[in-house]
N, C-alpha and C positions, 0 to 999 in steps of 0.2 A: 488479598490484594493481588494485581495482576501488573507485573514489571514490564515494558515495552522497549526495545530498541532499535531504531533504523537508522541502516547503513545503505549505503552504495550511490548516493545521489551525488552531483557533479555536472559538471558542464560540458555540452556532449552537441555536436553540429544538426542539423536537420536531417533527416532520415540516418541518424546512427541509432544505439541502443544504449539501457543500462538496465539494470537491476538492481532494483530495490530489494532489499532485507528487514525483517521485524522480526527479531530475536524474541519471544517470551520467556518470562520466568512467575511463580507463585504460584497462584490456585489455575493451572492451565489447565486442570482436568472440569473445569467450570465453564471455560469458553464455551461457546454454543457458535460463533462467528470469529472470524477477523474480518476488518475491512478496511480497505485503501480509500481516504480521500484527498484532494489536494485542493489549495485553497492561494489564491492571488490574491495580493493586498487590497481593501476595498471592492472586494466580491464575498459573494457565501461561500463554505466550505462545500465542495463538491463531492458526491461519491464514486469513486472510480473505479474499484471490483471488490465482489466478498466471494468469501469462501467459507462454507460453513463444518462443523465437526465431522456432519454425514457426508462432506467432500461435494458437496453442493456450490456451484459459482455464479455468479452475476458480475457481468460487468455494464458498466453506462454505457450510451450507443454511440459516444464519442470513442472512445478505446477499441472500440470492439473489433477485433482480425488484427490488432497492432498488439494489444497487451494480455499476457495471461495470468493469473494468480495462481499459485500452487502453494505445498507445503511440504516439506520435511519433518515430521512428527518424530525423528529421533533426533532430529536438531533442535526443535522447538519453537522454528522456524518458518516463519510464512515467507512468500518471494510475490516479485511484482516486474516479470521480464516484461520490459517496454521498446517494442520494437517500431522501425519507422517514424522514430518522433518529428514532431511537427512542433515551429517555435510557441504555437500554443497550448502546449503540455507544460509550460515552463512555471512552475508551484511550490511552492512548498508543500510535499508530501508527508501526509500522516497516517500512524496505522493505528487501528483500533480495536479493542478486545470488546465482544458483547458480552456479557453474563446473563442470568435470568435476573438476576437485582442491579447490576450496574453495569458502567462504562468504563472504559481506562483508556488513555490515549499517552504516545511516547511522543518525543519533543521533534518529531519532524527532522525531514532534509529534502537540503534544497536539490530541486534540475530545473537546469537553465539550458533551454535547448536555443544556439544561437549560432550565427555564419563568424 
């Protein structure tokens, strides 16, 4: 199994920043991906950037020039600096492990990008 944790989310005005964190723990050396989605109540879950083992990234074309995904592989650690936010980044943010057999997702946090 694969343990997920994210920090750093919060309430943050229009064009400031924050960074997100997803801590992993368990079978890490399995991930094949991380990926950032975030999801507003009453819409789908969106995908926002991945970032895969071979250090490989994608982000959706809404993010794109404002957020980057990176990792820390001696933290365990993936990141999701969001820059320039705009009030409709404002989500609940999820990270998620891919493996070749499963999914594992941590419990979210919130940004609230607001005046």
């Amino acid at each position: 199994q694969v343990q997920l944790v994210e920090s750093g989310g919060g309430l943050v005005q229009p064009g400031g920043s924050l960074r997100l964190s997803c801590a992993a723990s368990g079978r890490i050396f399995s991930i094949n991906a991380i990926l950032w989605y975030r999801q507003v109540p009453g819409k789908q879950r969106e995908l926002v950037a991945e970032i895969t083992s071979g250090g490989s990234t994608n982000y959706a074309d809404s993010v794109k020039g404002r957020f980057t995904i990176s990792r820390d592989n001696a933290k365990n650690t993936v990141y999701l600096q969001m820059n320039s936010l705009k009030p409709e980044d404002t989500a609940t943010y999820y990270c998620s492990a891919q493996l070749v057999d499963s999914r594992y997702w941590g419990q979210g946090t919130q940004v609230t990008v607001s005046s």
